[in-house]
C-alpha positions as CSV (number, residue, x, y, z in Angstrom):
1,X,0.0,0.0,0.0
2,X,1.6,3.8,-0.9
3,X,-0.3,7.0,0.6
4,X,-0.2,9.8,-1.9
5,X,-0.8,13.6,-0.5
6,X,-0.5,16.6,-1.9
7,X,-2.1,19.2,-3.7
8,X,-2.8,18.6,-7.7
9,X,-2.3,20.4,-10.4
10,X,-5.0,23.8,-10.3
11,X,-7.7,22.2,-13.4
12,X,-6.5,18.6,-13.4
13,X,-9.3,16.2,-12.7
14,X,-9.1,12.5,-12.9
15,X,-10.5,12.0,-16.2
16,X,-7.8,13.8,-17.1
17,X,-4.8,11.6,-15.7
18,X,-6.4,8.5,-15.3
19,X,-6.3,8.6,-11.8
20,X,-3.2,9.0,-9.5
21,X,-3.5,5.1,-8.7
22,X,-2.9,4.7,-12.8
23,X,-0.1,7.2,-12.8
24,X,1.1,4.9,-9.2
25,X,0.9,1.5,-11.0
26,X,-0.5,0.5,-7.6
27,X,-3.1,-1.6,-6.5
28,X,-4.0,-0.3,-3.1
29,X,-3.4,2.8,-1.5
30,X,-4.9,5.5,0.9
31,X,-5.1,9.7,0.1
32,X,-4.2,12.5,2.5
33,X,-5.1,15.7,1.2
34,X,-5.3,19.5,1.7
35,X,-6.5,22.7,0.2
36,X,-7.4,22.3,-3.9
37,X,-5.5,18.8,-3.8
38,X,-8.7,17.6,-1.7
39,X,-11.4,18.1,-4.4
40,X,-9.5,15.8,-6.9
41,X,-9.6,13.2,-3.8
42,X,-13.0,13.1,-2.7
43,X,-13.6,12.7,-6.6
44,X,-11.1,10.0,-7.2
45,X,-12.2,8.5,-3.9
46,X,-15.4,8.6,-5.3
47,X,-15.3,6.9,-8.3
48,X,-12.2,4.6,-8.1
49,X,-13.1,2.4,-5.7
50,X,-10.5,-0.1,-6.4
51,X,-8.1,2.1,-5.8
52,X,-8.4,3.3,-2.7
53,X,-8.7,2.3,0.8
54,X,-9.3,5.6,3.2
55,X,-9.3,9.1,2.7
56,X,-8.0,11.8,5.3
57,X,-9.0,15.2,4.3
58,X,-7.8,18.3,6.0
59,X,-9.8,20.9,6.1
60,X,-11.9,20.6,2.6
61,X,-14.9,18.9,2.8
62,X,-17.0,17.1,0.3
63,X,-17.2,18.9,-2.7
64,X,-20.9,18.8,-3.2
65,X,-20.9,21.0,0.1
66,X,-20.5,24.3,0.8
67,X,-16.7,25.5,1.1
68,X,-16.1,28.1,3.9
69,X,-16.5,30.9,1.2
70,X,-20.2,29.2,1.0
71,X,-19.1,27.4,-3.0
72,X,-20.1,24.0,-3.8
73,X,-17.4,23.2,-6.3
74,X,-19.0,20.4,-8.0
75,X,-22.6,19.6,-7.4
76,X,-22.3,16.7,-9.5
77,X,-19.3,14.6,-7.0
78,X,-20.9,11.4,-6.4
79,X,-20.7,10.4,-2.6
80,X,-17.3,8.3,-1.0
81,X,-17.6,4.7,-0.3
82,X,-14.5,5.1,1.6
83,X,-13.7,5.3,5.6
84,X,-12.5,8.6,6.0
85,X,-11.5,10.7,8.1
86,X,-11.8,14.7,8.3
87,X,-9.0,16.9,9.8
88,X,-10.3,20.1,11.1
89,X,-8.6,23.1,12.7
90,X,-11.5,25.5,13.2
91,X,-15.1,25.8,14.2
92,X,-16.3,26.7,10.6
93,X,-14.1,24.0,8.8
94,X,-15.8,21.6,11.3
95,X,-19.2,22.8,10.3
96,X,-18.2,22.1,6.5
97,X,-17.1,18.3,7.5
98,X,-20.7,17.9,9.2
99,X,-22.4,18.4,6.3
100,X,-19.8,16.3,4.4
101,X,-21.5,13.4,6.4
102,X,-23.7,13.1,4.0
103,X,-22.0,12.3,1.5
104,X,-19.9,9.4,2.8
105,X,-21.7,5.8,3.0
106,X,-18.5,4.3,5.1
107,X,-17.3,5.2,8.6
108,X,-16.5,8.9,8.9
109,X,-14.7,10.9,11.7
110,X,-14.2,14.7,12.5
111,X,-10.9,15.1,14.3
112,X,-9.9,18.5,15.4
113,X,-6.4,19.1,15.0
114,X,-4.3,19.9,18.3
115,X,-2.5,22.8,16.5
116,X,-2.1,23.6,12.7
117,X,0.8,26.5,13.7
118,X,3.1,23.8,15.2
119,X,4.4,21.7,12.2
120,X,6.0,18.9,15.0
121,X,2.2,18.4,16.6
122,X,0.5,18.6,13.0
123,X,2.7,16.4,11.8
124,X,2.2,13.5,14.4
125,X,-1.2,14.1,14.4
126,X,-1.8,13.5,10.5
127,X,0.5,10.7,10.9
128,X,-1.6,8.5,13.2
129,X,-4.6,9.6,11.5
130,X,-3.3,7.7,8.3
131,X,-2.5,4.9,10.5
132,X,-6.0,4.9,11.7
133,X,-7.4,4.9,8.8
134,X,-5.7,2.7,6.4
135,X,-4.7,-0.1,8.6
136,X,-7.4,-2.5,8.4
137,X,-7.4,-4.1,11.7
């Protein structure tokens, strides 16, 4: 299993590369995503479902929901058949995951982060979150 994180390429979609787990050559493998990375996630997460094995997603939430800027950037996502897990480091970013719960038909979790500012503590945090989430214990 490989985790792949990151933020895409700005108006690269997965119809467009095949999928990351095409560009991988990899059977099995979990996502970890933030900021405009996330929407090609959920999306991938979405519709490659033998790709993938959990998503952790910080701070963006389902993109058939309402951003903090009150966008739905694509009303057309379907929903994640995924365990996934949300990562949220304010009051408003957890209000966007709660309505993400919708939108996920697997188990789902809204973890608030201990503190975004300190790299160290963000850092351990997302890493046990993957470990959470993709071991399959």
């Amino acid at each position: 299993m490989r985790i792949a994180s990151g933020d895409g390429p700005p108006g690269v979609g997965p119809r467009d590369r095949g999928g990351r787990g095409g560009a991988l050559h990899t059977a099995l493998f979990g996502q970890t995503v933030d900021r405009a990375g996330a929407d090609l996630a959920w999306e991938l997460a979405a519709t490659r479902l033998d790709r993938f094995i959990g998503l952790v997603a910080i701070d963006r939430g389902h993109p058939r929901v309402a951003d903090l800027a009150g966008t739905i950037r694509d009303e057309h996502c379907p929903p994640v058949e995924l365990n996934t897990t949300a990562l949220v480091s304010s009051p408003a970013a957890r209000a966007v995951a709660a309505a993400s719960q919708r939108y996920v038909y697997g188990d789902y979790r809204i973890v608030d982060m201990v503190s975004r500012r300190n790299a160290q503590q963000a850092t351990a945090q997302l890493a046990a979150e993957i470990v959470l989430r993709t071991s399959n214990w």
